[in-house]
N, C-alpha and C positions, 0 to 999 in steps of 0.2 A: 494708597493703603491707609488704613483707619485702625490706628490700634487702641485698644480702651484705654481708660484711665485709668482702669486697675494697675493696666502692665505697667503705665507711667508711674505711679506709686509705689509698684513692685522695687521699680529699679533703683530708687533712691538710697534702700535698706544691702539690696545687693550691690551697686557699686562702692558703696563704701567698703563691704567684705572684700570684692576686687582689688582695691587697692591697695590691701594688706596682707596680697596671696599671691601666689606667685601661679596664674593661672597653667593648666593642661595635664598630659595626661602622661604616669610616670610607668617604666619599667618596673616587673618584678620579675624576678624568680624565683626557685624555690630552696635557694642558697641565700640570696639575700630578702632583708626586710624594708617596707617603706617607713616613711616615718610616721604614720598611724599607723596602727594593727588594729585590723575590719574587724578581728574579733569584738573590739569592744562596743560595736554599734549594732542597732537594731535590724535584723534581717528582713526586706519589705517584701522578696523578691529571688527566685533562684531555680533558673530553667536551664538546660546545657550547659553551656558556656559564659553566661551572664549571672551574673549576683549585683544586687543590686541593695547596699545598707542605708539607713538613718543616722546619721551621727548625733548622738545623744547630747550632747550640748546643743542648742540650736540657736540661730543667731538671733530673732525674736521670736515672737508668737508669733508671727505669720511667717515666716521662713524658717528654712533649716538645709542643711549642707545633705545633698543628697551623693554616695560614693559609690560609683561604678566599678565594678571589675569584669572583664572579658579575659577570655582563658584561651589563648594562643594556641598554646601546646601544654602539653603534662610538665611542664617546666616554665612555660615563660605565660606571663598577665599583662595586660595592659589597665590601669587604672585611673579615673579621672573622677576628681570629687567639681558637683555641681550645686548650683543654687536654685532649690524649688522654693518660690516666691509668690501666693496669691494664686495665679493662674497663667503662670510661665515659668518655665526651665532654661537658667545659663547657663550657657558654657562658654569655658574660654581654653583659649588656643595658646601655646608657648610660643615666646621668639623660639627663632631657630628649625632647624630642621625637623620636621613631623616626626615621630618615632612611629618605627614600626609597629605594624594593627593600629594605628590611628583611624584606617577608612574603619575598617570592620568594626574597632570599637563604637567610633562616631554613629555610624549607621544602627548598631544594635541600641544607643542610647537613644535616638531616633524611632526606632520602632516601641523600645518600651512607651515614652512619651507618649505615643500615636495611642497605643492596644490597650495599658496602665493605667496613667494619671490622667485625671480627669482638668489636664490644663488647655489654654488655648492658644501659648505660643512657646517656641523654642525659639531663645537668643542665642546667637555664637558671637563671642566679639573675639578681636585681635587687632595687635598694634598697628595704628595708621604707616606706621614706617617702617613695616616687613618690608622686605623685598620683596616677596611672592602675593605680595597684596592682591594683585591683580588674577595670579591663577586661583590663589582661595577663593576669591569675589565671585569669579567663574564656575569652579567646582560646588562650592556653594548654594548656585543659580541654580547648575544643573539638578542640583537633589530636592529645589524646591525653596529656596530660601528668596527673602527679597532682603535688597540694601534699603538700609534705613535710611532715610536722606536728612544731609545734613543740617536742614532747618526745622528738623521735627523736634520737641520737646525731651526726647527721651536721649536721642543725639549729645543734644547743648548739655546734658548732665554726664555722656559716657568720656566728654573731652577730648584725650588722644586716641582713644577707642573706636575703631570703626565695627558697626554693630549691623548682624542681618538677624532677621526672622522668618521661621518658619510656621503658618498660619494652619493649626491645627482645625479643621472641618469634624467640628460632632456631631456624629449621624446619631438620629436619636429613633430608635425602631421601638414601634407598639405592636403586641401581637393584636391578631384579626383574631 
């Protein structure tokens, strides 16, 4: 697999964000609050169940924290703020047990990627020392991600981060 050197550049600006966050993706309800309130970010995006904001501070000029929300039910959200970087989307994963609407979120953050922004790859990283490393790895594979191997450049910068991607295909259609 051949990733550009864009993404390699991307990631330098985003790991550093990573390691000052406490990656994944949090409960709400509609009793409780997270610790942003999406009100105060720029709306990009908002079809059924997905909203999708800008958080108006942005980490540089090429990047900025993009915040996910998926609507469970009339009561419960699942939320997960990411990093749009250049021409790749991260995401990261919590220790610990995946919280409920995890797939469903992940997948709809997936689809927007794919239909939305006009990026060419989606990073997921998580701690080389889950336990469940292995079935993530898996799960992963099956939706289309590839492991990033350990002697690729992008790798030696993520450290204890084991990093896959998903390799976004631009169809590019002209009318006849």
């Amino acid at each position: 697999m051949c990733l550009c050197r864009a993404a390699l550049l991307d990631s330098a600006c985003v790991f550093r964000w990573v390691r000052q966050q406490a990656p994944g993706p949090q409960m709400n309800t509609d009793r409780q609050s997270t610790s942003r309130d999406l009100t105060q970010d720029v709306l990009l995006y908002k079809d059924g169940k997905l909203t999708v904001k800008q958080q108006v501070n942005s980490l540089d000029s090429e990047s900025s924290i993009l915040l996910f929300q998926y609507q469970l039910s009339g009561q419960l959200s699942w939320n997960m703020q990411t990093v749009l970087s250049g021409h790749s989307l991260f995401v990261g994963l919590p220790n610990g047990e995946l919280l409920q609407g995890t797939k469903e979120g992940l997948t709809a953050v997936l689809e927007f990627a794919e239909e939305k922004l006009q990026i060419n790859h989606v990073f997921v990283w998580f701690m080389k020392n889950r336990p469940d490393k292995l079935l993530l790895t898996r799960t992963f594979c099956y939706l289309g991600f590839e492991l990033v191997k350990q002697d690729h450049l992008i790798a030696s910068i993520a450290g204890d981060l084991r990093l896959m991607v998903y390799t976004i295909q631009q169809t590019h259609t002209s009318e006849e």
